[in-house]
N, C-alpha and C positions, 0 to 999 in steps of 0.2 A: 570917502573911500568906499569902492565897493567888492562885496563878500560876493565870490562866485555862486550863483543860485541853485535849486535845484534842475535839472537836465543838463549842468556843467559837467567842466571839471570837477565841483563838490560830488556831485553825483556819482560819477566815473568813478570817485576816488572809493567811495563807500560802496556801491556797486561792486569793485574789483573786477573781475574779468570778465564779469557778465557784459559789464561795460565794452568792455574788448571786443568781446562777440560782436556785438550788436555793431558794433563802428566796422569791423572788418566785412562784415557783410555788405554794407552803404554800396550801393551803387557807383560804378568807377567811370560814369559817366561825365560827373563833374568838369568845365572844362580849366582848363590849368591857368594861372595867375598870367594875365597878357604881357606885364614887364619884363623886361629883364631877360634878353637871350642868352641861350648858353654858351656864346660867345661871348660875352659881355663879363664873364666872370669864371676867375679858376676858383678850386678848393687848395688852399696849404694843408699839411698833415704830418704829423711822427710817425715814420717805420721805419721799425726795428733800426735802433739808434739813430736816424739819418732823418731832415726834415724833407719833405717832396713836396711837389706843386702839380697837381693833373687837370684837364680839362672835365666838365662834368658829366660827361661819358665815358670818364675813365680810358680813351682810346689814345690818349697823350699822356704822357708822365717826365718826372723830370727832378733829380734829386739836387736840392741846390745847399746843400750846407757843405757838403762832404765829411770827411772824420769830423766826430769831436777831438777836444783834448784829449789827452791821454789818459786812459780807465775813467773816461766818462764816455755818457752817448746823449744824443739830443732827445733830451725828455718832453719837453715842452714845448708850443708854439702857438703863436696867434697872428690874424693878419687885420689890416686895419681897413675900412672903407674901399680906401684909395688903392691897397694895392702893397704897403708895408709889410713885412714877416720880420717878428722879434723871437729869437729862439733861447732858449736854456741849455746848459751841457750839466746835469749832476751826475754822480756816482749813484750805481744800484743802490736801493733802499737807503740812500744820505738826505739831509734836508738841502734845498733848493738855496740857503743862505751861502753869499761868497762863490756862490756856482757861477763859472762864467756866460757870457748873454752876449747873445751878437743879435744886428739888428740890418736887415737886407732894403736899398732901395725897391721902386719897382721891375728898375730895370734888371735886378739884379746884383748889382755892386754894394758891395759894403759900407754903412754907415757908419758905424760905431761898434767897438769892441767895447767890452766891461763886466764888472763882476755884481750876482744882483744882490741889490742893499736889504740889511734886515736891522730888528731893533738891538742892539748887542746886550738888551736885557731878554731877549730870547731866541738864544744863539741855538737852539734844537726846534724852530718851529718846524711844525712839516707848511712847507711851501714850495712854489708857485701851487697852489691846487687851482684857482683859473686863471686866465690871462688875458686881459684885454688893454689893445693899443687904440689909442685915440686919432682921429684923422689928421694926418701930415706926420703922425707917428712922433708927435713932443713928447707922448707922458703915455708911461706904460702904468696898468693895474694890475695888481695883484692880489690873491687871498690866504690866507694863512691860519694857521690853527696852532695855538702853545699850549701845554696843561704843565702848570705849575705843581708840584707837590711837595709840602712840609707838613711832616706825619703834624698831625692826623688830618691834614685839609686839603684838598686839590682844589685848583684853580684851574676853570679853562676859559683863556682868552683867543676869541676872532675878531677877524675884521679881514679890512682890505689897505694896503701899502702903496701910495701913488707917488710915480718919483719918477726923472727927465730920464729920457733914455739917452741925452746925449753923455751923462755920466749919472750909472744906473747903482755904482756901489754906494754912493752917499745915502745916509740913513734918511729912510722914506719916512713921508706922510704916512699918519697913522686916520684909519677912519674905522673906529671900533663898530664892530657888530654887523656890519655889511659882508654879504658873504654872496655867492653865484656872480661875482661882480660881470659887468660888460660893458659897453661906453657906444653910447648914440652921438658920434661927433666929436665932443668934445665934455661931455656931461654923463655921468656914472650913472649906472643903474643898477641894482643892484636886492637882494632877499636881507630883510633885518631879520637876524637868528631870533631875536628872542619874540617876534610876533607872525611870521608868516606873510610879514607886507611886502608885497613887490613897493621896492624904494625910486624914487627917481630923482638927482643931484638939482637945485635952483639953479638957475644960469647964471653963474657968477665964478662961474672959474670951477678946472676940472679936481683944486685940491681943497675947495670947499667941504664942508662938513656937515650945510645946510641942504638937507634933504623932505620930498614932502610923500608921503604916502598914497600910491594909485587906485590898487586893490588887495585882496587876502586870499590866500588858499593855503588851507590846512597840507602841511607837507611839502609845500613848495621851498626847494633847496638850489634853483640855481634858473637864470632865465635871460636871455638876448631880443635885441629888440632891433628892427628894423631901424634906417638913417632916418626916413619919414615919423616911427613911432606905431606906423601901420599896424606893424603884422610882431607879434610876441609869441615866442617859443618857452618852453618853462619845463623843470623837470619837477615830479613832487614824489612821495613816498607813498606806494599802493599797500606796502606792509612794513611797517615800524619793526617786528622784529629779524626781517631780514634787510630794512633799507634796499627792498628793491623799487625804482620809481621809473616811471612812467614819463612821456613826451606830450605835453600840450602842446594845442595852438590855440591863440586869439587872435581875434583884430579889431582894432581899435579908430575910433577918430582921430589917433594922435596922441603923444605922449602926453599922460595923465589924463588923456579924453576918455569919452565911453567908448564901452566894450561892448559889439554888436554880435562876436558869432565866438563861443570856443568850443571845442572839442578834443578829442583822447586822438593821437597818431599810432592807425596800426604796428606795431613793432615786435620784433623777438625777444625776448625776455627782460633783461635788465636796460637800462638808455644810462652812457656814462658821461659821454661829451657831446655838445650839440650845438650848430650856428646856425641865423638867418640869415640869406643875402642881404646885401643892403638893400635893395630894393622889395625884398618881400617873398619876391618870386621861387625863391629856392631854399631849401633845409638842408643840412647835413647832420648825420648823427650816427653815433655807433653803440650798437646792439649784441648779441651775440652772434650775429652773423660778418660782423665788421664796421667799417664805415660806408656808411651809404649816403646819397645824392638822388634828390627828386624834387620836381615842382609842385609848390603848396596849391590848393585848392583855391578858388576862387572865394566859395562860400565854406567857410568851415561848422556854419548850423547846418548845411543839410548834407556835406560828406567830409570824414577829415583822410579821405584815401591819397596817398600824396603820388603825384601822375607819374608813373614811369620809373618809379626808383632803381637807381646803380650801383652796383657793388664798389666801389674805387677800391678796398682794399680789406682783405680778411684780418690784418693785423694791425689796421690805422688808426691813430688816434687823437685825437685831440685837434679838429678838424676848422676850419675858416674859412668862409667863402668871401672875398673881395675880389679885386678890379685888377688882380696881380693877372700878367701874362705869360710868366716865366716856362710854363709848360709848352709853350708855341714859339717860343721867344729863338733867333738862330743861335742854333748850339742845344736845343734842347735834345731832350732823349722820350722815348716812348717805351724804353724798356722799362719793365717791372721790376720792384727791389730786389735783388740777389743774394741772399743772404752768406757770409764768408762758410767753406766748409771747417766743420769741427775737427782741431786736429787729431790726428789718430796716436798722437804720442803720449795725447792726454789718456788717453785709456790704455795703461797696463795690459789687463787684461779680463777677458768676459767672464761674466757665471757662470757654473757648470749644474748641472741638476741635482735634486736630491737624491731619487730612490722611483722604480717604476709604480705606476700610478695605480691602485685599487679601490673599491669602493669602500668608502667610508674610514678612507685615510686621511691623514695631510701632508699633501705635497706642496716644496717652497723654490725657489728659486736663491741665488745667493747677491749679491749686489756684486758690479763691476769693482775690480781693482784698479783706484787712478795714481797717474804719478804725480809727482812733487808740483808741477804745472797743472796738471788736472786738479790738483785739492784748492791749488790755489784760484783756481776759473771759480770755483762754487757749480758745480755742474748737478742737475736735476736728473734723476732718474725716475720713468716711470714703467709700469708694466700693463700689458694686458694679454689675458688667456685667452684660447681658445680652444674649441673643443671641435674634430672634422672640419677646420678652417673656417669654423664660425666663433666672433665674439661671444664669451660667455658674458652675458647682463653682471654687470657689477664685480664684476672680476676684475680686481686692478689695485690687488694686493701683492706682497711677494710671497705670499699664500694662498693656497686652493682645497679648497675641501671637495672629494671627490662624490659627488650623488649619485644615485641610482639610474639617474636621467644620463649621466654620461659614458654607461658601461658602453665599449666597445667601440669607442671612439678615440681617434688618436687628440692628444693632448699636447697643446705646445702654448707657450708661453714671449710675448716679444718685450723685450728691453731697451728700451729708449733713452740713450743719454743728449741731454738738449743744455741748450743756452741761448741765454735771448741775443740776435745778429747774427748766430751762425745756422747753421742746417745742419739738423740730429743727425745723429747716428743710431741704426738698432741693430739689435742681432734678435735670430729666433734660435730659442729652445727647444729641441722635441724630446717630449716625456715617454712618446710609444702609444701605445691604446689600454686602454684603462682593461682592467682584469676584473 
């Protein structure tokens, strides 16, 4: 097995952002991976509750789940190789156990309905946390996380739950400690928690438990792998006490082969969900800018700049690049998610201000009154001040303390009430001009 050396990944990681630097500036002349057109492959994705399907220029789109059940929305999704989408419906902040699971041909038509299985001696894990379908879409994976506790001892159990998606409620394979799972084929791949090894499953069946050891990287907490084995993405931790981590690439001989080029992928702050194509040639990933679509570099030792990257979606997530067509398919759509408008019934009624604004006072704002449906939505209120129609930096409390910086500026305040599917509502406040 080997330990990524120094000018890696290792490096990058201890490095921190200097690292960053240095990659973002790489020259973007690099020419882009020759496989794989971008005809040849859509992205699936979740926004805002509904699973989509777009072309990798984002200029086609096409929502194929429609509603969830009832007071769920589609959380989750993955697509396999060939072109498979298996999706999840849970309840806001509920575990993913018993949640129902539907599973889409490529053409589109429905395979299998079902509810997804968990162990019933840990009926609160939080799961699906990733999801990967195996080619011809037999045997869905999944990862999961329990924490046991009897005063005074906690227990925390992961791994990964492998089970037929032709009927996905039956209590799955259990394969402890495998966690980032993803599936080359038909064979799992997967981060063991307690050592940092990228894992890779023997050829002997996709609910084996015999696994052998590829390479190491400190912080490495989730990673996909091309159908050939080529080309590895991976996410690892740049700071432990925030868990914010980072996007590699490598490329390899082949699964379990040597490892010839990795490097750090320029990105905006945190990397939460990430895919390879199957063929190598393309990444997805989302950042704080959304999910994004670009082709990987040829040589990732001498640039890891990824050619051309596309927005597909400010809100997408949990993203899969296969052989699915659905976005082009007849009957598709190119419109972008629409989110339902928020009803206006749910809000009673708005804030009213406190008191006109002077220096070295505090002014507040009050919180919206909701009705009997509004309480029950769970609705998010946020604020932000402003001062002359500009943002005040860090202001985005229902409180403001008035500085010296602000005399004689009018002051107003906006209130946002939101929920995730629909389109906010805000009002603005005006406070007057500071005295």
């Amino acid at each position: 097995m080997r330990t990524l050396p120094a000018k890696s990944l290792t490096a990058s990681l201890l490095a921190g952002s200097l690292a960053f630097a240095q990659l973002a500036c790489a020259p973007a002349s690099i020419a882009a991976s020759p496989s794989g057109s971008a005809a040849s492959f859509q992205v699936s994705y979740v926004d805002q509750g509904q699973i989509w399907v777009s072309t990798l220029d984002g200029k086609q789109k096409r929502a194929i789940s429609g509603a969830a059940p009832s007071g769920r929305q589609w959380t989750e999704q993955t697509q396999s190789d060939d072109g498979w989408i298996f999706g999840v419906a849970r309840k806001s902040g509920y575990s993913g156990a018993a949640a129902p699971t539907k599973l889409w041909k490529p053409g589109g038509d429905v395979a299998a309905e079902s509810t997804l299985g968990y162990d019933f001696n840990m009926p609160s894990a939080a799961v699906p946390i990733d999801l990967a379908l195996t080619t011809g879409a037999k045997q869905v994976a999944y990862t999961y996380s329990y924490l046991a506790y009897s005063y005074p001892v906690s227990s925390l159990y992961q791994g990964t739950w492998v089970t037929n998606t032709s009927n996905t409620s039956i209590t799955p394979i259990n394969i402890s400690n495998l966690l980032g799972t993803s599936v080359m084929g038909s064979r799992l791949l997967g981060v063991d928690s307690n050592a940092d090894d990228a894992m890779y499953q023997e050829p002997t069946g996709v609910f084996s438990p015999n696994f052998a050891p590829w390479f190491n990287l400190p912080g490495m907490t989730d990673l996909d792998v091309s159908a050939d084995g080529k080309t590895v993405a991976l996410t690892f931790e740049t700071d432990a006490s925030t868990h914010t981590k980072a996007l590699g690439l490598i490329k390899a001989t082949g699964l379990g082969g040597t490892i010839t080029a990795d490097c750090v992928v320029p990105t905006a702050g945190d990397v939460s969900d990430f895919n390879v194509s199957p063929d190598g040639s393309w990444i997805s990933w989302v950042d704080t800018r959304g999910l994004l679509v670009g082709r990987t570099p040829i040589s990732p030792a001498t640039s890891c700049d990824i050619i051309s990257p596309v927005l597909i979606s400010k809100t997408g997530t949990y993203p899969a690049i296969g052989s699915t067509q659905l976005a082009t398919s007849p009957g598709g759509s190119s419109a972008k998610p629409k989110p339902k408008p928020l009803p206006s019934a749910w809000i009673a009624k708005w804030p009213k201000k406190s008191s006109q604004p002077k220096v070295g006072k505090l002014i507040k704002v009050g919180k919206p009154a909701f009705s009997k449906a509004g309480k029950k939505a769970q609705l998010k209120v946020s604020y932000r001040w402003y001062a002359a129609g500009k943002a005040i930096k860090g202001a985005t409390k229902q409180k403001l303390r008035i500085t010296k910086k602000l005399r004689k500026k009018k002051i107003t305040v906006k209130v946002t009430v939101s929920k995730a599917g629909y389109a906010s509502k805000s009002k603005t406040i005006k406070f007057g001009k500071v005295r």
